[in-house]
Phi, psi and omega in degrees: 000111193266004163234102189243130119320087175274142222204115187219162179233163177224136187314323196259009178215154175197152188058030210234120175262118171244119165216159190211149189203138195251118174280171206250086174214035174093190189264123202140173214195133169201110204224126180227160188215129172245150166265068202195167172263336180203159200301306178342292184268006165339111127247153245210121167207178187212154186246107162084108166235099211188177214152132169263358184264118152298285158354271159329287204301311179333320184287289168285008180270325178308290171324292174331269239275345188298313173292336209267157177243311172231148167248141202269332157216164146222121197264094204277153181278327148198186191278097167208148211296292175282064203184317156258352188313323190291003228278299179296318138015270181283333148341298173293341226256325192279301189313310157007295176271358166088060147213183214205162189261134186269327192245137150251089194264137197196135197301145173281110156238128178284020163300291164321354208288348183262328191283336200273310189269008162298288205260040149239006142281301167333297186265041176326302177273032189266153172234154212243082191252139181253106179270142161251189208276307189209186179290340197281320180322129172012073188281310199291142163296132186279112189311309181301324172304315163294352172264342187243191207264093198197125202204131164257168217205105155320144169257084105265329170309305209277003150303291165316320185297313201280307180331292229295309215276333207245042164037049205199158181249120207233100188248106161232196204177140160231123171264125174289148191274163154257097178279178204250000166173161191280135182295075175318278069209316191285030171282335209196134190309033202300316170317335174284327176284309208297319189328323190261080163321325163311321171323310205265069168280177186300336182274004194266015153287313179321276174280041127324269202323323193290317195289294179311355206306313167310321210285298179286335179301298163329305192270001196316292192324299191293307181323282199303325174301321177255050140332119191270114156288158188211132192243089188255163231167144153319154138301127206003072181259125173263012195274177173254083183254014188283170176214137209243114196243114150274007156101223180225003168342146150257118182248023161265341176286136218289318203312338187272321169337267206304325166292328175308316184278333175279343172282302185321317185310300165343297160321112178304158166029030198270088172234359164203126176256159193257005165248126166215154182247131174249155192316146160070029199043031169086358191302132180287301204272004155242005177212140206261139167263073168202163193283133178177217226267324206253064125305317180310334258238123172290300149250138186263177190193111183235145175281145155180173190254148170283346149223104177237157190273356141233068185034047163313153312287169167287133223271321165300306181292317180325307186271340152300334178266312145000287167324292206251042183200134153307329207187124176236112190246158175257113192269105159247193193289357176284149205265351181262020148238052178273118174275127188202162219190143137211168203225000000 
């Protein structure tokens, strides 16, 4: 069954229209969630918005965006072209209406320290929040960060920020990747591009990605290893209402496994979760097929375009998860496998 409605009810929340939804765009990922007692005060966010399907993602971002005027965050997992494409997208859909995406959140590496002040030029009215791994993690300040709206963040801090704003319990977490050189910009006419606001059309993620195509080609591995993940939940809810969204993350390499399983271990009472997005679109070389900590997962969820060229997910995690899940559904770019939940 690649589409279900779900319906929970939970003791510590009542009446509350809450929905979260995995959109239908293909290989890439767009995933949103509201929170509220009543829409006036929805709080309203999104984790990864991006699609190699144009086409598709255009369609639901539109839909998304039609009622709503500001989104209170959108949390990218990491910078990669179908994980962001949409970005500017909703930006204009919201500007349209005088409102704006307020928070842009996305993992710190200082590698990256020049792409952070690109794209706070785009997103001037956006504040640029940068997670690190913990408090000990890259503490100097990048000097140009204090002239633009760009702010790190620890994620147990920026956990704690988010629960408290969206009355919701909000858990995040990264392992960094090691890249293999620092992210240049005077490599490439960037002052030239920006200067022109006519330049930051729906395409300048795109052609980001294009001016970097060496840089991130270089960098894949590290770029998809530090994926921010993120595990949100009723407030001091003990059911298994979680929903565990990972990015491009890797979970077959055992060092980041084991860190993954020691945060999960952290979480109270986290002992199946009822939603999981699986890594990568399912990609073999981000998901290990053996029994171990993500055996919990009740419903799986995997992304993908239906023809891709890299065979995206892979027909073994497929079938461990087949197994090792009540229920595995599959989201592509057909508009009849839109996944959607509410609690």
């Amino acid at each position: 069954m690649l589409y279900k409605l779900l319906k929970f009810k939970i003791g510590m929340v009542h009446n509350n229209m809450l929905k979260f939804e995995f959109h239908p765009v293909g290989q890439g990922l767009f995933y949103s969630g509201s929170i509220s007692n009543d829409m006036d005060s929805a709080f309203k966010f999104v984790y990864d918005i991006g699609s190699i399907r144009k086409d598709r993602l255009d369609i639901e971002i539109e839909k998304y965006a039609e009622p709503l005027k500001n989104i209170h965050y959108v949390f990218l997992s990491h910078i990669d072209y179908d994980h962001v494409s949409g970005l500017i997208k909703l930006k204009s859909e919201l500007a349209d209406k005088g409102g704006r995406i307020e928070n842009i959140v996305m993992p710190y590496a200082r590698e990256l320290d020049d792409l952070y002040i690109y794209l706070n030029k785009i997103f001037g009215e956006s504040n640029i929040v940068l997670v690190t791994k913990n408090q000990d993690d890259d503490q100097e300040t990048v000097e140009i960060f204090e002239e633009a709206q760009v702010t790190k963040i620890d994620a147990a801090t920026l956990s704690e920020e988010v629960s408290k704003k969206a009355t919701w319990e909000f858990h995040f977490y990264y392992v960094k990747g090691k890249y293999k050189e620092k992210f240049r910009t005077k490599r490439w006419p960037f002052d030239k591009f920006f200067e022109d606001p006519q330049n930051w059309n729906n395409d300048s993620i795109k052609l980001l990605r294009l001016y970097f195509h060496t840089w991130f080609k270089n960098n894949a591995a590290a770029t998809n290893d530090s994926s921010l993940i993120m595990l949100h939940r009723p407030s001091n809810s003990v059911d298994q209402k979680e929903t565990l969204l990972t990015g491009d993350s890797n979970w077959k390499k055992a060092a980041n496994l084991e860190e993954y399983k020691k945060w999960i271990m952290n979480i109270k009472h986290v002992n199946r979760v009822d939603v999981f997005q699986l890594p990568h679109h399912g990609a073999y070389y981000n998901n290990p097929t053996y029994s171990n900590v993500l055996s919990f997962a009740k419903n799986v969820v995997v992304t993908y375009g239906t023809y891709n060229k890299f065979h995206h997910p892979d027909q073994e995690v497929e079938d461990y998860w087949e197994d090792h899940s009540d229920r595995l559904h599959e989201v592509t770019e057909k508009a009849d496998t839109r996944y959607e939940y509410d609690i």
